[in-house]
PDB file of N, H, CA, C and O in Angstrom:
ATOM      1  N   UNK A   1      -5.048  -0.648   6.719  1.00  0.00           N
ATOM      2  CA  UNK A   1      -4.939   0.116   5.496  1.00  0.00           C
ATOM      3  C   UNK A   1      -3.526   0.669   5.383  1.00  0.00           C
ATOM      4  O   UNK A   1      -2.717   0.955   6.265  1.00  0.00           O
ATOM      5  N   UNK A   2      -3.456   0.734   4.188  1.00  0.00           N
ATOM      6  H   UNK A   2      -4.113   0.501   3.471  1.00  0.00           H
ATOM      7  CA  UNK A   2      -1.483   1.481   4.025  1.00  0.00           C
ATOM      8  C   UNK A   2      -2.155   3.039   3.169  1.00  0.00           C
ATOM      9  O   UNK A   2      -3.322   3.163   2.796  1.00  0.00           O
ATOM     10  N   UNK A   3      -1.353   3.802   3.059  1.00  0.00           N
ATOM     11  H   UNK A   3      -0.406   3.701   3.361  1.00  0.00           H
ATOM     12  CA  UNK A   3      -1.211   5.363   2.130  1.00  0.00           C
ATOM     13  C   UNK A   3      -0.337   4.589   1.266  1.00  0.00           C
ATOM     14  O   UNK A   3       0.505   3.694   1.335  1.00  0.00           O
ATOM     15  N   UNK A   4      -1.097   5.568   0.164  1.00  0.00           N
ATOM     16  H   UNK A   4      -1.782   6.295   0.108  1.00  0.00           H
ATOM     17  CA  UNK A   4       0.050   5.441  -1.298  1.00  0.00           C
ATOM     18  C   UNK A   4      -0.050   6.783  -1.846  1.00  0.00           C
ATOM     19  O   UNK A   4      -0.314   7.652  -1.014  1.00  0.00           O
ATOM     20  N   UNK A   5       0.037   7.002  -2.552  1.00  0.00           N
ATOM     21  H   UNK A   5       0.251   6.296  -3.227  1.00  0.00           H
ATOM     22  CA  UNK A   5      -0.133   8.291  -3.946  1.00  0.00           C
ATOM     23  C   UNK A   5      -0.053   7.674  -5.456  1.00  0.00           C
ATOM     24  O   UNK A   5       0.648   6.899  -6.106  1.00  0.00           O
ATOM     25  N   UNK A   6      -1.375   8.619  -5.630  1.00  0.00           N
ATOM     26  H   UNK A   6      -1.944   9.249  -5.102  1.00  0.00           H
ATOM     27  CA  UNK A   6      -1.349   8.500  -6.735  1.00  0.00           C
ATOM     28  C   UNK A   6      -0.891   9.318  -7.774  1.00  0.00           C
ATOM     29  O   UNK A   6      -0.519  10.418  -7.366  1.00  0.00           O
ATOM     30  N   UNK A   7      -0.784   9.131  -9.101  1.00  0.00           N
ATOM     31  H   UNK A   7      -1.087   8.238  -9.433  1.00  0.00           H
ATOM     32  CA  UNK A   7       0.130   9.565 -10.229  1.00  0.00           C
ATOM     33  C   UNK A   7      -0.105  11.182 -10.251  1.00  0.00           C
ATOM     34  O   UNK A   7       0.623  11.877 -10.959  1.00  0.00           O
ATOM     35  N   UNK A   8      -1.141  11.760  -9.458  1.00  0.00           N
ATOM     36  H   UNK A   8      -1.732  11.195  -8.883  1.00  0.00           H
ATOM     37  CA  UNK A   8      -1.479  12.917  -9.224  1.00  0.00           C
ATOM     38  C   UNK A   8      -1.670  14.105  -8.107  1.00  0.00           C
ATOM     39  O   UNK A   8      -2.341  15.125  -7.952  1.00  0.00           O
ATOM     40  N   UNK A   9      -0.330  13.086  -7.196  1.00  0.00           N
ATOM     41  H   UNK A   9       0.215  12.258  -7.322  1.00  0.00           H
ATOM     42  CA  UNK A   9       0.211  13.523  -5.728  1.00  0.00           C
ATOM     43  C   UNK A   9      -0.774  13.561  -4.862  1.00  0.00           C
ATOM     44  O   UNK A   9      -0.589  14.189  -3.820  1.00  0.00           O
ATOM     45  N   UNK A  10      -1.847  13.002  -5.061  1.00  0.00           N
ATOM     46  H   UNK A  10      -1.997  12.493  -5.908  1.00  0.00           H
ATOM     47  CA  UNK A  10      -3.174  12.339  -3.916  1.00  0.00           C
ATOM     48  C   UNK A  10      -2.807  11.452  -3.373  1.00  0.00           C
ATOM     49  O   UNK A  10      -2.522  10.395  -3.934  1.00  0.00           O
ATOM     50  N   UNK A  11      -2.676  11.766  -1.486  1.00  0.00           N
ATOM     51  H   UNK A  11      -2.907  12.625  -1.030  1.00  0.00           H
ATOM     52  CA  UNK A  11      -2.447  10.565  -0.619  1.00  0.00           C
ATOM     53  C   UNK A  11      -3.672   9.739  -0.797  1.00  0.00           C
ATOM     54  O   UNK A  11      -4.766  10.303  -0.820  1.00  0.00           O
ATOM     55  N   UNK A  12      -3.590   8.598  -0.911  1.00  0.00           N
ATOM     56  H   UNK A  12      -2.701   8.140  -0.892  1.00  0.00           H
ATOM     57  CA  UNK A  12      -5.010   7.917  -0.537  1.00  0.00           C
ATOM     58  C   UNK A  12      -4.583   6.492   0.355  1.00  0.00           C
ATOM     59  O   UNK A  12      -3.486   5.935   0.316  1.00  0.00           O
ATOM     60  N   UNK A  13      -5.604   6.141   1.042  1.00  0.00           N
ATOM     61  H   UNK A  13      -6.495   6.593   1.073  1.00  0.00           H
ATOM     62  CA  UNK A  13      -5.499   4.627   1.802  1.00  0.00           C
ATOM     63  C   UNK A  13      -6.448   3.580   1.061  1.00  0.00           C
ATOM     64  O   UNK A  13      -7.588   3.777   0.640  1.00  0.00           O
ATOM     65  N   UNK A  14      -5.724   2.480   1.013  1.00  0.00           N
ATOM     66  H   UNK A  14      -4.798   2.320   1.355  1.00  0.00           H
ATOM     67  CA  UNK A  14      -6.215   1.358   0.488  1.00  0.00           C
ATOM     68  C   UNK A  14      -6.292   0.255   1.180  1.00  0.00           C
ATOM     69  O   UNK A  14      -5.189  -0.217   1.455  1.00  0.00           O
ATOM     70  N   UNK A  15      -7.025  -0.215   1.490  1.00  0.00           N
ATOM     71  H   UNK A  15      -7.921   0.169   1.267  1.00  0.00           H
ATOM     72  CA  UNK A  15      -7.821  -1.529   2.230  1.00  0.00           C
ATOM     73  C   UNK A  15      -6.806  -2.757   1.701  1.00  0.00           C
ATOM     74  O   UNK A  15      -6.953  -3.336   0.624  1.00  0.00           O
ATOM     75  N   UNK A  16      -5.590  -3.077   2.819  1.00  0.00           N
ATOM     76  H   UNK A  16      -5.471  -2.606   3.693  1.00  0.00           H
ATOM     77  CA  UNK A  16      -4.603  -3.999   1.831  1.00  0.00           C
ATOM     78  C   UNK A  16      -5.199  -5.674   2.197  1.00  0.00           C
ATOM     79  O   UNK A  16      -4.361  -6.572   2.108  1.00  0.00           O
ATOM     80  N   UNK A  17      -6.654  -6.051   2.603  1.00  0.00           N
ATOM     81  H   UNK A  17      -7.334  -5.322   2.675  1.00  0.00           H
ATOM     82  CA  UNK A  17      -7.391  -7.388   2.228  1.00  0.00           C
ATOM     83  C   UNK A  17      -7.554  -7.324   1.009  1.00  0.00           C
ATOM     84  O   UNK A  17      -7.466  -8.357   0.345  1.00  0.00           O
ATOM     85  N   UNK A  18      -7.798  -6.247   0.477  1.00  0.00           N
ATOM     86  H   UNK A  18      -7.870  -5.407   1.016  1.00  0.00           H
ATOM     87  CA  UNK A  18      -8.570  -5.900  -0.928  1.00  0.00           C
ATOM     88  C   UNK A  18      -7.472  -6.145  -2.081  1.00  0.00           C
ATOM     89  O   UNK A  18      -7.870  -6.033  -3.240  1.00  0.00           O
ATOM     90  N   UNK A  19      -6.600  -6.356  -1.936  1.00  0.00           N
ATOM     91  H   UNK A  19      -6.276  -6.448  -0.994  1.00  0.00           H
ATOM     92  CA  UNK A  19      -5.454  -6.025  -2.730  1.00  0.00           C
ATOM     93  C   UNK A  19      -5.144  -7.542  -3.367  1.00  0.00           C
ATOM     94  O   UNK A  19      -4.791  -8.395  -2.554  1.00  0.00           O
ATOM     95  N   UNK A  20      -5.269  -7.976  -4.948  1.00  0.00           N
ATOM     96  H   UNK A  20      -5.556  -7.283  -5.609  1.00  0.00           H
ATOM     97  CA  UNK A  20      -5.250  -8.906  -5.363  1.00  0.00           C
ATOM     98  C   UNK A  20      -3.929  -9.209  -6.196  1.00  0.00           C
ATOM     99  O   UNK A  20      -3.283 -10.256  -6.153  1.00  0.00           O
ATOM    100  N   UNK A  21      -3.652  -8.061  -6.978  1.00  0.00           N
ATOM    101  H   UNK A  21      -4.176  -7.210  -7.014  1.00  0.00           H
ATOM    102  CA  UNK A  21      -2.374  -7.970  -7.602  1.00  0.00           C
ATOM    103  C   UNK A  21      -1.814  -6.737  -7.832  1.00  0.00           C
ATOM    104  O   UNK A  21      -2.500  -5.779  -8.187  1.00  0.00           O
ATOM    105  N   UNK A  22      -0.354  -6.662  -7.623  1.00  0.00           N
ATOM    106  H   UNK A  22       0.204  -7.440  -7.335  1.00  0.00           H
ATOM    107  CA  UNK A  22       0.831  -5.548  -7.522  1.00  0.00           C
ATOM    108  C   UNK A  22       1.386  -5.877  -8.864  1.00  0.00           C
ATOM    109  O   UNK A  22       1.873  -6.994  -9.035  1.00  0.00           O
ATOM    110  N   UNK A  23       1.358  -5.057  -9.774  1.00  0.00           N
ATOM    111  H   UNK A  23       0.962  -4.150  -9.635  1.00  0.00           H
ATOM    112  CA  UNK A  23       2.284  -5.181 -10.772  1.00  0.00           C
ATOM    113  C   UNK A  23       2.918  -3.858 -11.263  1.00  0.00           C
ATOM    114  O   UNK A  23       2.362  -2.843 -10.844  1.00  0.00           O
ATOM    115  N   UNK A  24       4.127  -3.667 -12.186  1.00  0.00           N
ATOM    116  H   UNK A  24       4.579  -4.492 -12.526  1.00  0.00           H
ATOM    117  CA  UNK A  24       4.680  -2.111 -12.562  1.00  0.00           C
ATOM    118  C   UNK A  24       4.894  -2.603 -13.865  1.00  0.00           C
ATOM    119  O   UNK A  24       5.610  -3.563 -14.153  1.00  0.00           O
ATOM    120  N   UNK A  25       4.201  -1.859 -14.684  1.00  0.00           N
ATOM    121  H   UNK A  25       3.620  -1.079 -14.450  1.00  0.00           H
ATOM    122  CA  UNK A  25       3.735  -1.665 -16.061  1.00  0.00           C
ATOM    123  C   UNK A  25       4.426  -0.825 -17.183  1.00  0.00           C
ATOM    124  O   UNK A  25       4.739  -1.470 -18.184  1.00  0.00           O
ATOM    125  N   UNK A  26       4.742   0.634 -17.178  1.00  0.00           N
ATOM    126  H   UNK A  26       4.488   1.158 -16.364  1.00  0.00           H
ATOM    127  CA  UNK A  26       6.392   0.283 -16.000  1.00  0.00           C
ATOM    128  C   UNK A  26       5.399   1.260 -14.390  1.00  0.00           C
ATOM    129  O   UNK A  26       5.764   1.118 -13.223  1.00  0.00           O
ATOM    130  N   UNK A  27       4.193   2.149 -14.824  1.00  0.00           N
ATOM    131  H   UNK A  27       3.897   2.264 -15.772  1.00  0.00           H
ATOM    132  CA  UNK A  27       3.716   2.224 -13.369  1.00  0.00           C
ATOM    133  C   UNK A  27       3.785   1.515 -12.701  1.00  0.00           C
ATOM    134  O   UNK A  27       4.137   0.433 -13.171  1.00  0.00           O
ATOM    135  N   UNK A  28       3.547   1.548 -11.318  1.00  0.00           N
ATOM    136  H   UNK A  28       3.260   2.426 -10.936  1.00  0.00           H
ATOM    137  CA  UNK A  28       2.505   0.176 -10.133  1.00  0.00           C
ATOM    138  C   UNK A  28       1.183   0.587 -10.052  1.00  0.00           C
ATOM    139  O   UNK A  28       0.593   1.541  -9.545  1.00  0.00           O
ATOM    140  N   UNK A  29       0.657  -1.141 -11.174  1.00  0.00           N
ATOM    141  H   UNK A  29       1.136  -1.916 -11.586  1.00  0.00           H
ATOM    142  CA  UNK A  29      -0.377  -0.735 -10.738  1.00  0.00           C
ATOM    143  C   UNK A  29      -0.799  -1.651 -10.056  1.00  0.00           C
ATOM    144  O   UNK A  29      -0.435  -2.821 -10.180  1.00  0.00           O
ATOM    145  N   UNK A  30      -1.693  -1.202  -9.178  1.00  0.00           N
ATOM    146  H   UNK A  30      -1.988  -0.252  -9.078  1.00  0.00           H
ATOM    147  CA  UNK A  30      -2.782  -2.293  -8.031  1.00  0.00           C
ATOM    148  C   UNK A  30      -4.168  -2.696  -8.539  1.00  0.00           C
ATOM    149  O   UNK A  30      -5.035  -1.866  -8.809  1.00  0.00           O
ATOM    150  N   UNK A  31      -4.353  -4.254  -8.673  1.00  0.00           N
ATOM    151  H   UNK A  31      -3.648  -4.928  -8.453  1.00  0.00           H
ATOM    152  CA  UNK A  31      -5.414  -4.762  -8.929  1.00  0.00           C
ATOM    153  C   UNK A  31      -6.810  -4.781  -7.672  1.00  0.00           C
ATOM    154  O   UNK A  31      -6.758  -5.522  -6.690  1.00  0.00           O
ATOM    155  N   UNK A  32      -7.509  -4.223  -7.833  1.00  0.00           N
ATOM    156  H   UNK A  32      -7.551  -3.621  -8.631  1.00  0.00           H
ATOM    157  CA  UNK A  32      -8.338  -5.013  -6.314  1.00  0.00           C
ATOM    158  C   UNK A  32      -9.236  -6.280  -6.809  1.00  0.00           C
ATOM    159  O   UNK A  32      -9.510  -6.527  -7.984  1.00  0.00           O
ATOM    160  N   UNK A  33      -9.624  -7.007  -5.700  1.00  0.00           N
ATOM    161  H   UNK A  33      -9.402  -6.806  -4.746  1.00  0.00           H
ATOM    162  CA  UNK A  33     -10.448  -7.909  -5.647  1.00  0.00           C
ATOM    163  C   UNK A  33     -11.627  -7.787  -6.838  1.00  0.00           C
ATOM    164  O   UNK A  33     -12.077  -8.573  -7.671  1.00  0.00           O
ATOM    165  N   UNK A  34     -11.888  -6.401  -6.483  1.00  0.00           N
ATOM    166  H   UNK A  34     -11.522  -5.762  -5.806  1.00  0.00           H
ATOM    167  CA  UNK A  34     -13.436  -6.345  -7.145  1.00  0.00           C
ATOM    168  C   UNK A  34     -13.071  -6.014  -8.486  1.00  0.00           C
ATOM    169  O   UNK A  34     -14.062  -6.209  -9.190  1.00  0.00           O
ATOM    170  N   UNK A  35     -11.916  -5.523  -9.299  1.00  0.00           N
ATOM    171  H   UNK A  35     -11.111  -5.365  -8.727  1.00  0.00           H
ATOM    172  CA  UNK A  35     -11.615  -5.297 -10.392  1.00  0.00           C
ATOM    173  C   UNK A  35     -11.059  -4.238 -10.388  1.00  0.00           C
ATOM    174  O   UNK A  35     -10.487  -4.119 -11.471  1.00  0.00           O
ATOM    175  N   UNK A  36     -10.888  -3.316  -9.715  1.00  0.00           N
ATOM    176  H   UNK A  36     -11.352  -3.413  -8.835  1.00  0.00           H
ATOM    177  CA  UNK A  36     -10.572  -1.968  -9.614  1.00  0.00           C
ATOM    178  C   UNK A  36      -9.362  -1.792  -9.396  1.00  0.00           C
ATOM    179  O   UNK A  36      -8.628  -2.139  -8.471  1.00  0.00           O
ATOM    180  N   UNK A  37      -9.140  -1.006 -10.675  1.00  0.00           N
ATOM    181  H   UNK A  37      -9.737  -0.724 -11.427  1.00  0.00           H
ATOM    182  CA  UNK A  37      -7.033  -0.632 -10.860  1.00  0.00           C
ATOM    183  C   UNK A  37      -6.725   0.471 -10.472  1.00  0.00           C
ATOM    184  O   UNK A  37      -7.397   1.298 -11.087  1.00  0.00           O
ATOM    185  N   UNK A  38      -6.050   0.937  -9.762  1.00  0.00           N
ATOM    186  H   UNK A  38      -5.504   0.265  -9.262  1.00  0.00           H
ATOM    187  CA  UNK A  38      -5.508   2.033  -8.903  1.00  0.00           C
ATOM    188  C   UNK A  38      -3.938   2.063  -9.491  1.00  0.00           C
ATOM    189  O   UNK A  38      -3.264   1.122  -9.073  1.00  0.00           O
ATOM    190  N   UNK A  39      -3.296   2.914 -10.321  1.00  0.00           N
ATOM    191  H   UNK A  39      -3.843   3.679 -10.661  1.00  0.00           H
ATOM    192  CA  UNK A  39      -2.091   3.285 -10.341  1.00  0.00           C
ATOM    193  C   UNK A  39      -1.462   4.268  -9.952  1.00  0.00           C
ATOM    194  O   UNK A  39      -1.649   5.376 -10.453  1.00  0.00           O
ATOM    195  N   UNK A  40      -0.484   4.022  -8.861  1.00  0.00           N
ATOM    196  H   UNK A  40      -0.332   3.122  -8.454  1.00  0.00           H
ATOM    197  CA  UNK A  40       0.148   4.853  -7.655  1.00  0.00           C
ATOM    198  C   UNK A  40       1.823   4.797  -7.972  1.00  0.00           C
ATOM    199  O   UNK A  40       2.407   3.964  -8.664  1.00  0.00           O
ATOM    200  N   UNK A  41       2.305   5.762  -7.361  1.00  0.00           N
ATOM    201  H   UNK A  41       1.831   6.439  -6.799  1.00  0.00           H
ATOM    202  CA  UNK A  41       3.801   6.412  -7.412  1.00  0.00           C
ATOM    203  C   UNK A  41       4.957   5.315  -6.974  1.00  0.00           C
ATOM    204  O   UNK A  41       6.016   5.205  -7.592  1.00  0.00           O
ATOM    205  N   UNK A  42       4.610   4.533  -5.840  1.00  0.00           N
ATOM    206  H   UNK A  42       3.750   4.623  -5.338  1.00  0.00           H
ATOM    207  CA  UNK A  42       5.687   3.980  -5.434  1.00  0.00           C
ATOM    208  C   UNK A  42       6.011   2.371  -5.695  1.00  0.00           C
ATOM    209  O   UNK A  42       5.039   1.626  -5.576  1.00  0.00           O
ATOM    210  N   UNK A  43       6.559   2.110  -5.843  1.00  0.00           N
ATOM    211  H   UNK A  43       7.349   2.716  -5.940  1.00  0.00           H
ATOM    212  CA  UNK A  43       7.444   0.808  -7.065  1.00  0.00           C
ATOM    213  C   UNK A  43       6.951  -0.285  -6.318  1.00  0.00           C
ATOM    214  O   UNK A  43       7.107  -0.262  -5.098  1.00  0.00           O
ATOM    215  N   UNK A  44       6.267  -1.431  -6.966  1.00  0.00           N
ATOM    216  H   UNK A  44       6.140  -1.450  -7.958  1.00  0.00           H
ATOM    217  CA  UNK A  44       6.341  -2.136  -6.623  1.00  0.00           C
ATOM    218  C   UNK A  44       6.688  -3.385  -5.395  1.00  0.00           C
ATOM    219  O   UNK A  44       6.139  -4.400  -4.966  1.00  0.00           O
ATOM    220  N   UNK A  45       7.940  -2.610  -5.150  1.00  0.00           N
ATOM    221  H   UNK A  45       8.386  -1.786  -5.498  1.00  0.00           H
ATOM    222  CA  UNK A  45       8.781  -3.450  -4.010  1.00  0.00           C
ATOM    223  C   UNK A  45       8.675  -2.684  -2.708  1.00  0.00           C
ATOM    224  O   UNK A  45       8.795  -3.252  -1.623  1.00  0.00           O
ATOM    225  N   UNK A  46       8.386  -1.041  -2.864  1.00  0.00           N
ATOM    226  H   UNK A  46       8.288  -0.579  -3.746  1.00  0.00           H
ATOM    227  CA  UNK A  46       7.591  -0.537  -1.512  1.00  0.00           C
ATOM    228  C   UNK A  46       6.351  -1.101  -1.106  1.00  0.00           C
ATOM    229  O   UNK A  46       6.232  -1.652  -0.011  1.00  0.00           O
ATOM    230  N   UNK A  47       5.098  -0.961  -2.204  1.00  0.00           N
ATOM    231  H   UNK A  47       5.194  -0.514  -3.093  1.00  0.00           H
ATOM    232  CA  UNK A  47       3.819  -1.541  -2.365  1.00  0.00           C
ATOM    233  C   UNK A  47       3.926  -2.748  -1.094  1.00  0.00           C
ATOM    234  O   UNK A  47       3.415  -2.695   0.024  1.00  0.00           O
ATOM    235  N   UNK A  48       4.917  -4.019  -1.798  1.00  0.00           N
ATOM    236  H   UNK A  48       5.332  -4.062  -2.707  1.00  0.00           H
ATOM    237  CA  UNK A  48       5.317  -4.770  -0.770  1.00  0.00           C
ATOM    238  C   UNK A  48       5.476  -4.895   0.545  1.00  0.00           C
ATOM    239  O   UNK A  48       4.939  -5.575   1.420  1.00  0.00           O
ATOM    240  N   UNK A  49       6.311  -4.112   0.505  1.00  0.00           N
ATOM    241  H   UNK A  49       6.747  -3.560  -0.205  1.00  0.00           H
ATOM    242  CA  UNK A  49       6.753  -3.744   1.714  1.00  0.00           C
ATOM    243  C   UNK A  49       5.822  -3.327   2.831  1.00  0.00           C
ATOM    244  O   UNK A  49       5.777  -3.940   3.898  1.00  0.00           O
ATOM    245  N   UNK A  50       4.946  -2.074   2.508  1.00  0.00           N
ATOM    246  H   UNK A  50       4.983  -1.576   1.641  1.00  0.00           H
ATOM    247  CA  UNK A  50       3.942  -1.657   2.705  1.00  0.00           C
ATOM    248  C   UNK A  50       2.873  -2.772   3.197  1.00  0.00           C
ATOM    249  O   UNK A  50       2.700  -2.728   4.415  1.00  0.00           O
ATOM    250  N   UNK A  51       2.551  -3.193   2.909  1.00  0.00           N
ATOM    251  H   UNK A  51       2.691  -3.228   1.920  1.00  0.00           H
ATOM    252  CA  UNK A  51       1.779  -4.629   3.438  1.00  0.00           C
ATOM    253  C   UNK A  51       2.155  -5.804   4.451  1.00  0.00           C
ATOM    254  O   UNK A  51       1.404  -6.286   5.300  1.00  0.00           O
ATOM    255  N   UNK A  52       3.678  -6.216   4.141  1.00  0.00           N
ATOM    256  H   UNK A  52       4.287  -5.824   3.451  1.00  0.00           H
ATOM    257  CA  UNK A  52       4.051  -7.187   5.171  1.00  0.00           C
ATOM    258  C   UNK A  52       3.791  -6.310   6.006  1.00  0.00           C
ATOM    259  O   UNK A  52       3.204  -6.845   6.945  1.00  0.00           O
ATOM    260  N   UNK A  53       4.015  -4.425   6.285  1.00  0.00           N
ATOM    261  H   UNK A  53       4.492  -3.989   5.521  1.00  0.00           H
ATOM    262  CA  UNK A  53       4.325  -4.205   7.845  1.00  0.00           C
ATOM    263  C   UNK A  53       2.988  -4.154   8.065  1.00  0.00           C
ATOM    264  O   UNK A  53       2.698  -3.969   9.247  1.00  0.00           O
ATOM    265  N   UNK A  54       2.542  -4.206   7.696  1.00  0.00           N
ATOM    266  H   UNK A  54       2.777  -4.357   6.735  1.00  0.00           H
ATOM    267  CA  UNK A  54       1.041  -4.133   7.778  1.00  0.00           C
ATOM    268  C   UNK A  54       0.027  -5.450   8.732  1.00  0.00           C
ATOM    269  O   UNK A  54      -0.702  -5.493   9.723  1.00  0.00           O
ATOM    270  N   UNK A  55       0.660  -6.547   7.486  1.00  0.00           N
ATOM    271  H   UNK A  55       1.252  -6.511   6.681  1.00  0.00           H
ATOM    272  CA  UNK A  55       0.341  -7.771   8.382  1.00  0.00           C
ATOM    273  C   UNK A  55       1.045  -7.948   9.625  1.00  0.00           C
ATOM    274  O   UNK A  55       0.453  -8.423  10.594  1.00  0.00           O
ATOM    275  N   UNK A  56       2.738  -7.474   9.711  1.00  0.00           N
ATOM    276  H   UNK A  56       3.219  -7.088   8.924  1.00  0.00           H
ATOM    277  CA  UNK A  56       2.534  -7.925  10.924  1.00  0.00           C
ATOM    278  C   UNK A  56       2.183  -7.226  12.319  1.00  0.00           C
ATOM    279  O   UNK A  56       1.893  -7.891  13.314  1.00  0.00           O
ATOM    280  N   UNK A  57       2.229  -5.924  12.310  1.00  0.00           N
ATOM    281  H   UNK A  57       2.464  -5.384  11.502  1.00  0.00           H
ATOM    282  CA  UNK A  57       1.328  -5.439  12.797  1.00  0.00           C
ATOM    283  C   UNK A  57       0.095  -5.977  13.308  1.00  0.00           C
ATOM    284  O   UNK A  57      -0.324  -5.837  14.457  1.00  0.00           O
ATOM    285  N   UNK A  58      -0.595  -6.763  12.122  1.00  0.00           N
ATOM    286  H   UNK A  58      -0.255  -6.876  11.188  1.00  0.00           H
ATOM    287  CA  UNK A  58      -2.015  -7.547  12.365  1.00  0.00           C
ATOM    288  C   UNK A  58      -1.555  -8.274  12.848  1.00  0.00           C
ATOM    289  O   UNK A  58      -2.382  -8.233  13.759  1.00  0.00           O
ATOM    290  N   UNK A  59      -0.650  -9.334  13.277  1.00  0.00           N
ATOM    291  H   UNK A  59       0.022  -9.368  12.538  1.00  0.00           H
ATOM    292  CA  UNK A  59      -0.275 -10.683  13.954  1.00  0.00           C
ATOM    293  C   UNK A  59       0.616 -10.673  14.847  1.00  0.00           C
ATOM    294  O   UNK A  59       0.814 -11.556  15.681  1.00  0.00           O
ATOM    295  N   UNK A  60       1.339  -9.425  14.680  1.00  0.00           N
ATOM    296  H   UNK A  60       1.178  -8.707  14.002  1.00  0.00           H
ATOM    297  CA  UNK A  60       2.868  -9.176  16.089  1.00  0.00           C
ATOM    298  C   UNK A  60       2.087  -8.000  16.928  1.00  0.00           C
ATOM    299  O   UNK A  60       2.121  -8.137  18.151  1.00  0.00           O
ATOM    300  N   UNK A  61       1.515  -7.069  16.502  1.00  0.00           N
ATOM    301  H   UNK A  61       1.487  -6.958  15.509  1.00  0.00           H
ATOM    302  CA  UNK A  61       1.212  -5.780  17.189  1.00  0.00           C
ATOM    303  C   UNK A  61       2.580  -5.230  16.754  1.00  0.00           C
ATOM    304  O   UNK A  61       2.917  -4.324  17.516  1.00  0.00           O
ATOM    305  N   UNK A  62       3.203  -5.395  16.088  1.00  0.00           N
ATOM    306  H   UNK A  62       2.929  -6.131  15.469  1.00  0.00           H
ATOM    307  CA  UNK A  62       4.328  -4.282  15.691  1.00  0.00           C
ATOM    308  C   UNK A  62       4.100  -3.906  14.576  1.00  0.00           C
ATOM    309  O   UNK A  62       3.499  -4.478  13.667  1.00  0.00           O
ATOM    310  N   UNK A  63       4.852  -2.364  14.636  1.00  0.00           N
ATOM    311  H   UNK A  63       5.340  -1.899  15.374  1.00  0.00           H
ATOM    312  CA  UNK A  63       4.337  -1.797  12.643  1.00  0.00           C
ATOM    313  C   UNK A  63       5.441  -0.472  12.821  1.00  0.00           C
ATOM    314  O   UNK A  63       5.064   0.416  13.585  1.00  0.00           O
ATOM    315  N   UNK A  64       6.210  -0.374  12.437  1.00  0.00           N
ATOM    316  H   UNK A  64       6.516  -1.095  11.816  1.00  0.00           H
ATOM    317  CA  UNK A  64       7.601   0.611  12.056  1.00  0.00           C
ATOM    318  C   UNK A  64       6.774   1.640  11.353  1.00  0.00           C
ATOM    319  O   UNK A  64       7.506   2.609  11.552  1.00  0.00           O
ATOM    320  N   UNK A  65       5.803   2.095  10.697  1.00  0.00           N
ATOM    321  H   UNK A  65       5.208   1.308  10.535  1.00  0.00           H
ATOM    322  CA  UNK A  65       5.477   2.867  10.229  1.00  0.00           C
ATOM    323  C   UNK A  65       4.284   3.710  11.334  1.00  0.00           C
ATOM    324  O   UNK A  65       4.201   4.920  11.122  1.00  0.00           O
ATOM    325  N   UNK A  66       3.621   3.296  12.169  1.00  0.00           N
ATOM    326  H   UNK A  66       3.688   2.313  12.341  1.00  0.00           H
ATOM    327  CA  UNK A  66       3.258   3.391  13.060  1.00  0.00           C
ATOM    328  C   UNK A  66       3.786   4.802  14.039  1.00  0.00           C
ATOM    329  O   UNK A  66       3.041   5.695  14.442  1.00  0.00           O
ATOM    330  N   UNK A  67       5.224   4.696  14.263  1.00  0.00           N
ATOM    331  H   UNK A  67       5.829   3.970  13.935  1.00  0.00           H
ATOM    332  CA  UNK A  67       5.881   5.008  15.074  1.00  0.00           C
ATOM    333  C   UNK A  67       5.844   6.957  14.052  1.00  0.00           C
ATOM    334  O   UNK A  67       5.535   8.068  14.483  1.00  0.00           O
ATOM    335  N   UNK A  68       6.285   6.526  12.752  1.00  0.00           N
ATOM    336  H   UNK A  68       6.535   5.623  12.402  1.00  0.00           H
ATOM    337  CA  UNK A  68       6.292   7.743  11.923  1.00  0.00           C
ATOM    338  C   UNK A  68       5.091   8.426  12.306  1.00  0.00           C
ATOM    339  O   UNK A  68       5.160   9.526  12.856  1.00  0.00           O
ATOM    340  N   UNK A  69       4.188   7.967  12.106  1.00  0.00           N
ATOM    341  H   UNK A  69       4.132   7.074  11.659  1.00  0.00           H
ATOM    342  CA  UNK A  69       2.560   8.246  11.220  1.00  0.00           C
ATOM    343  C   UNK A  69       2.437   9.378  13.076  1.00  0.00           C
ATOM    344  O   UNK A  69       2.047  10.543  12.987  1.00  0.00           O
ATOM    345  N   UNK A  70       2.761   8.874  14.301  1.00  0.00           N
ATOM    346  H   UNK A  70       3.077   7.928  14.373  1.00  0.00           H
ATOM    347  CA  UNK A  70       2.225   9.739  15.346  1.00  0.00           C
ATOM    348  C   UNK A  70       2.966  10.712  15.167  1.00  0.00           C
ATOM    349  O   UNK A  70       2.318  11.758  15.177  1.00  0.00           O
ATOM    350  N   UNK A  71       4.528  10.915  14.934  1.00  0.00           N
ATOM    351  H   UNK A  71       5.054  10.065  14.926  1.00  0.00           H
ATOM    352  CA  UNK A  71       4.962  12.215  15.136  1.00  0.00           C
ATOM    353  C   UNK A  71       4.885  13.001  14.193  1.00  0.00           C
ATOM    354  O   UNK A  71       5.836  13.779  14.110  1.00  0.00           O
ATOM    355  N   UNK A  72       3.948  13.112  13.295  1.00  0.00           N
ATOM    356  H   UNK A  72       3.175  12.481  13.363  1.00  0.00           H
ATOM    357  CA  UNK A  72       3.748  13.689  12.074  1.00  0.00           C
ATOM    358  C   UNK A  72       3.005  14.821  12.613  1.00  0.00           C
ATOM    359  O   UNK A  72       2.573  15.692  11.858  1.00  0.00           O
TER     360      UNK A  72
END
């Protein structure tokens, strides 16, 4: 799962299997699988971002965000 925020400064986590389409409208909004549009704060090209580290994490065991998220 990655954190985002939404347009109403709510952290939330989103299930990024679930995640079908990223688009900025001029928001970002996120499509899910099941139909469900979620429009969140950060652009598109984080959204992105947000996910590769994600996958590779799932396939390297590495994740740069990881490292943040403990010393918080």
């Amino acid at each position: 799962m990655i954190k985002l925020t939404k347009l109403n400064g709510k952290v939330f986590a989103v299930n990024v299997w679930l995640i079908e389409q990223v688009e900025e409208t001029p928001d970002t909004m996120i499509t899910l699988n099941n139909g469900k549009k979620v429009i969140v704060k950060e652009r598109m090209q984080e959204v992105i971002l947000l996910c590769k580290e994600f996958y590779a994490h799932m396939h390297h065991g590495t994740h740069l965000e990881a490292k943040k998220d403990v010393s918080q």
